[in-house]
MITIDREN-423057 format. One line per 2 residues: number of its first residue (from 0); their letters; for each residue x, y, z of C-alpha. Coordinates in Angstrom, 1 decimal. Each point is the difference from the previous one (the first is absolute). Layout:
% residues N
NUM = A = X/Y/Z  ...
END
This chain:
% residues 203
0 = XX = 0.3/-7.5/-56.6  3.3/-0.2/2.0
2 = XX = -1.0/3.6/1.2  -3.3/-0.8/1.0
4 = XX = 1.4/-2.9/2.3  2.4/2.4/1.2
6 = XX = -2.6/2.4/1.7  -2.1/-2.8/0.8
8 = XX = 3.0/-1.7/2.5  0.7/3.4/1.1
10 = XX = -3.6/0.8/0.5  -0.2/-3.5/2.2
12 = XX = 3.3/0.4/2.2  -1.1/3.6/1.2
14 = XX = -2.9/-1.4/0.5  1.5/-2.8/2.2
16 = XX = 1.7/2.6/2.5  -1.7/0.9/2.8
18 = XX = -1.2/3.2/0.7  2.7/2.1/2.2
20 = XX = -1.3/2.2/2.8  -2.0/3.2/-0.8
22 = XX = 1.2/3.2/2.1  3.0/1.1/1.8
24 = XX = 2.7/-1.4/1.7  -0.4/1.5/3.4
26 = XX = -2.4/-2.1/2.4  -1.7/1.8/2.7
28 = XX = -2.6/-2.0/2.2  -1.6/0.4/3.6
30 = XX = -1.8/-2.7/1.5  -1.5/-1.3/2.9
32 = XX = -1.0/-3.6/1.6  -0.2/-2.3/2.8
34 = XX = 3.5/-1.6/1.6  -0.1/-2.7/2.3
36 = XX = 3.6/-1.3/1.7  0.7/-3.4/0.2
38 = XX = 0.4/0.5/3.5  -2.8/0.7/2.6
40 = XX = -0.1/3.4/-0.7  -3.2/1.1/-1.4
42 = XX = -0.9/1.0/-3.3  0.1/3.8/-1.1
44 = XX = -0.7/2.6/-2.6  3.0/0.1/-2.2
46 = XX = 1.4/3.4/-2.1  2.4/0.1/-2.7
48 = XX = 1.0/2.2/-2.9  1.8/-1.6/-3.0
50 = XX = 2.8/2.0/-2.3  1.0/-2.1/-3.3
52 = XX = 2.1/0.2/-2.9  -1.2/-2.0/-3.3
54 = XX = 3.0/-1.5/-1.5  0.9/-0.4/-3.5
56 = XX = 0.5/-3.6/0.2  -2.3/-3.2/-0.7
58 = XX = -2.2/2.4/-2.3  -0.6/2.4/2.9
60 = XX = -1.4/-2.6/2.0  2.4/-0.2/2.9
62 = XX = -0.2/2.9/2.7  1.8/1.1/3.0
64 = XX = -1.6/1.1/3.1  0.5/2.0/3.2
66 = XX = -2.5/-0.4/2.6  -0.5/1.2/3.3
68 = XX = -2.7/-1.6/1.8  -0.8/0.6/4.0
70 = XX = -2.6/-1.9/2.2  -0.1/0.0/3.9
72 = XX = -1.4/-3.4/1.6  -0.2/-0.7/3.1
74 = XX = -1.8/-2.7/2.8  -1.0/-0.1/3.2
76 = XX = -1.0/-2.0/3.0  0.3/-0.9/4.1
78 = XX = 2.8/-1.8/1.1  -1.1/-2.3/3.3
80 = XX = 2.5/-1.3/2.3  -0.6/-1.3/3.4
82 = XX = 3.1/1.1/0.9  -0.7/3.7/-0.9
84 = XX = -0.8/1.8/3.4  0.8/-2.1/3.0
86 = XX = 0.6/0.5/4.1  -3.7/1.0/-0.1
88 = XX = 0.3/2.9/-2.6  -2.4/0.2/-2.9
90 = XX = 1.6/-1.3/-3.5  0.8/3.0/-2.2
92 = XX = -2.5/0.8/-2.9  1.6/-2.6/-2.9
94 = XX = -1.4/2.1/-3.0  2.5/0.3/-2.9
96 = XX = 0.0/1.3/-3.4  2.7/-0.3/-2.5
98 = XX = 0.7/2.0/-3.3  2.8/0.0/-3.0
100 = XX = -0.3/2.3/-1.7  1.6/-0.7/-3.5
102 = XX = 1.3/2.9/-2.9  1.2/-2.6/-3.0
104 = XX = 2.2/1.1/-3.5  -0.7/-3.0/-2.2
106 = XX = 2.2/0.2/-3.1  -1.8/-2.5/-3.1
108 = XX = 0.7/-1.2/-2.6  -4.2/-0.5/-1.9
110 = XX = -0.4/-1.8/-3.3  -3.2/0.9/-1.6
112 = XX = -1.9/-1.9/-2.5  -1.4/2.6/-1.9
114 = XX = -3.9/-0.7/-1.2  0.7/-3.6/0.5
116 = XX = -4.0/-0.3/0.7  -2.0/2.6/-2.1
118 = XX = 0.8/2.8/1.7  1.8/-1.0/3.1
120 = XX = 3.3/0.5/1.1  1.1/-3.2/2.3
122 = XX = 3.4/0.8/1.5  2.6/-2.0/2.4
124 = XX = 3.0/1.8/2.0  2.3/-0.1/2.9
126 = XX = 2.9/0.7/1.5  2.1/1.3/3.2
128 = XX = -1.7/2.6/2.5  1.4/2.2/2.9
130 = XX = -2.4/-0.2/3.2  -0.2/2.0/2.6
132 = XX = -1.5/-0.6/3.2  -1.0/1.3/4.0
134 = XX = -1.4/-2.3/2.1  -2.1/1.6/3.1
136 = XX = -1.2/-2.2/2.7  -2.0/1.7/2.9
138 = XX = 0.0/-2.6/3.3  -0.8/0.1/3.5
140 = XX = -0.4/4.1/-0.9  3.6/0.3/-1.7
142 = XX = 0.6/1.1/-3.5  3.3/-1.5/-1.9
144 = XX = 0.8/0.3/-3.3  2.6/-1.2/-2.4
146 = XX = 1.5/1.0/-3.2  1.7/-1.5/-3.1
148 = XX = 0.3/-1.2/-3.5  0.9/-2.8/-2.1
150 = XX = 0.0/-1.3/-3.6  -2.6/-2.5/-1.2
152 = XX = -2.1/-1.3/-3.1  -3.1/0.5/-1.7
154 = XX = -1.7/-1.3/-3.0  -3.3/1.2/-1.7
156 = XX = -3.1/-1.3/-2.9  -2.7/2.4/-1.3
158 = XX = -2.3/0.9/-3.1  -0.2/3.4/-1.1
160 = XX = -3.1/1.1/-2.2  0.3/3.3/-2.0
162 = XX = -1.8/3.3/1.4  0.4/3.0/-1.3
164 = XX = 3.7/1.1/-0.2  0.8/-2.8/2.1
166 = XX = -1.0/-3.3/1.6  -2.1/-1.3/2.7
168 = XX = 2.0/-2.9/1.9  -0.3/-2.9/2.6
170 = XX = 2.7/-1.3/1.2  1.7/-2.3/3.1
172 = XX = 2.9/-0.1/1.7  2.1/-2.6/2.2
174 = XX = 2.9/1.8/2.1  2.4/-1.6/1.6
176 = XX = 1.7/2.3/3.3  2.0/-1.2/2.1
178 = XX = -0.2/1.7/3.5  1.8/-0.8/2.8
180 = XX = -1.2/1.9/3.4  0.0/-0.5/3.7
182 = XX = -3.9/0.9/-0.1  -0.5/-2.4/-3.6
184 = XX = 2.3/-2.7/0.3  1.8/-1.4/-3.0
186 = XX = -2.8/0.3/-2.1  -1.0/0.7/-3.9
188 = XX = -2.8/3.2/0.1  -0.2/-0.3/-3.1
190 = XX = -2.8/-1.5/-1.5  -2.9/0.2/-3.1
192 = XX = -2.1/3.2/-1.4  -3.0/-0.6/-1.2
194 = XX = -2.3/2.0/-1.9  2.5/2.6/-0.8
196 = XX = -1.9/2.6/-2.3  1.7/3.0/-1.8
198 = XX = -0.1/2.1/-3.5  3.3/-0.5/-1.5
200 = XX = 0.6/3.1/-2.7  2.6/-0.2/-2.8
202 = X = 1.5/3.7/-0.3
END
């Protein structure tokens, strides 16, 4: 008898433990979606490529990521003055279009809750990123640009459904860069990606 309870509490407690991640450890996902800045740049196609490393800890359900993600908005308009021109000359043609161009490394840190609904993966992450930028500003038929980089944060949600010898996956981002230009201002370019879609494989 005592045997027989034996197996049945041990048959119960693996039972109890959820089910750790199927595949590798490696993590390698591209994906693709829609960024818009909190600024008035405009919204724009957004490309990044994920490299991850499945740790051994919390059942193999926490990961840590390396993206690098690049996106190019930009706006545009007419700037009127009545004291463009002047003494009788015409007022210069006050077209403008600005660009930042921005190359990110977002280092996370992604817990995933491993077939928490049938067979989806929800996950939550974050961490610090690196973000590069170059504003260009073309004005009154003069091209400037600026450079430079500066540390920031960025924090992520998605579900993940299995496919093949990897997973589907949505996700969204919010980013937080700081950018500090003559062209920009003091201003966070950072901002929200929505949409993103990739196929994340486990090698």
């Amino acid at each position: 008898m005592n045997a027989l309870v034996l197996v049945a509490l041990a048959a119960l407690t693996s039972g109890a433990k959820p089910a750790p991640a199927e595949g590798g450890n490696v993590l390698l996902a591209p994906k693709v979606g829609f960024f818009k800045s909190t600024t008035a740049l405009g919204g724009d196609l957004y490309l990044g490529l994920e490299l991850g490393y499945v740790t051994p800890w919390l059942e193999r359900r926490l990961a840590v990521t390396l993206e690098v993600g690049y996106h190019r908005p930009q706006t545009s308009g007419v700037l009127t003055d009545p004291q463009f021109g002047g003494f009788g000359a015409p007022p210069p043609d006050g077209r403008y279009t600005l660009a930042v161009r921005e190359v990110a490394f977002l280092l996370s840190a992604v817990y995933r809750f491993e077939r928490a609904f049938g067979s989806l993966t929800p996950y939550v992450g974050g961490g610090p990123g690196l973000y590069l930028h170059r504003a260009t500003s073309d004005l009154f038929g003069t091209t400037a640009s600026e450079s430079g980089g500066g540390l920031g944060l960025q924090a992520l949600l998605g579900v993940e459904l299995p496919l093949g010898p990897g997973g589907l996956f949505l996700e969204a981002h919010y980013h937080l860069a700081p950018l500090d230009f003559v062209t920009t201002g003091d201003v966070n370019v950072g901002g929200f990606l929505a949409g993103g879609l990739g196929y994340r494989l486990r090698l």
